[in-house]
Structure formats: structure tokens, C-alpha cells
C-alpha positions as CSV (number, residue, x, y, z in Angstrom):
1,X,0.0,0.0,0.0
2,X,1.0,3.5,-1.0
3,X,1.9,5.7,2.4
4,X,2.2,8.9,0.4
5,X,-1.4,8.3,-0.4
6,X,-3.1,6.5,2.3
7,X,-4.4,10.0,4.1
8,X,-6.1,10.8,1.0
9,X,-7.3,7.5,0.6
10,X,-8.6,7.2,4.2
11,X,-10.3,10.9,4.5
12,X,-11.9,9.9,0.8
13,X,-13.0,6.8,2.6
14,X,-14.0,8.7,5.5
15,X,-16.7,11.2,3.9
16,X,-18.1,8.2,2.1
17,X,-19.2,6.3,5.3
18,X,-20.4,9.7,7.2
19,X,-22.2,10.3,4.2
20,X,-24.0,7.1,4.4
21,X,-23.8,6.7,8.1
22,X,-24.5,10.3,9.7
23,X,-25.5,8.8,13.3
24,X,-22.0,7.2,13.4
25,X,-18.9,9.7,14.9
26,X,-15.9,10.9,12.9
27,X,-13.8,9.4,15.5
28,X,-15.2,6.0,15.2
29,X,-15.6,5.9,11.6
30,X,-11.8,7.3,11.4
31,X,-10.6,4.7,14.0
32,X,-12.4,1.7,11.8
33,X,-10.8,3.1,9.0
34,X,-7.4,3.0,10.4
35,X,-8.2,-0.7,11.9
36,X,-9.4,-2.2,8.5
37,X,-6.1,-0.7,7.4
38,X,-4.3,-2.5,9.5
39,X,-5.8,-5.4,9.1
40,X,-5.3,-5.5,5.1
41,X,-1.8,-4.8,5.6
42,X,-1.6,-7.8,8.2
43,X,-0.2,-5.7,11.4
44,X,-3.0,-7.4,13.5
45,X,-2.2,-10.9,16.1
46,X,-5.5,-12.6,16.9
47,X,-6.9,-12.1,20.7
48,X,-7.0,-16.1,22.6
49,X,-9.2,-16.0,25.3
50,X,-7.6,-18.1,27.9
């Protein structure tokens, strides 16, 4: 994934979802944005329960 334009990618990404979601925060659409990120690019460890 392209860092240069990942901001641009995510804010683009961002608008969408408020657009279509307008009861959910910009904090916690921004934060889902960033995790989904992080997920595609494989930078998550599963949770075990013990």
C-alpha cells in the first residue's frame, strides 16, 4: 500500500461512510478506517481468550 497516499485514501473513505452513516462519529468511523487498514496490511495478532 502507498503511504504517500493512504491519508487521502482514508479521508476519501471517511466522507463516504459519514455520508452514508451520519449517526456514526468521525472518531469511530476514522478509527475503523485506520483498523481495517491494519488489518489489510496484516499488522493485527489474533486475541486467545484463555
Amino acid at each position: 500500500m502507498d503511504m504517500d497516499k493512504m491519508p487521502n485514501e482514508r479521508s476519501a473513505k471517511i466522507e463516504r461512510i459519514m455520508q452514508d452513516n451520519p449517526e456514526l462519529s468521525y472518531e469511530f468511523v476514522r478509527q475503523l478506517t485506520i483498523a481495517l487498514e491494519e488489518v489489510e496490511a496484516d499488522k493485527v495478532e489474533p486475541y486467545e481468550l484463555e
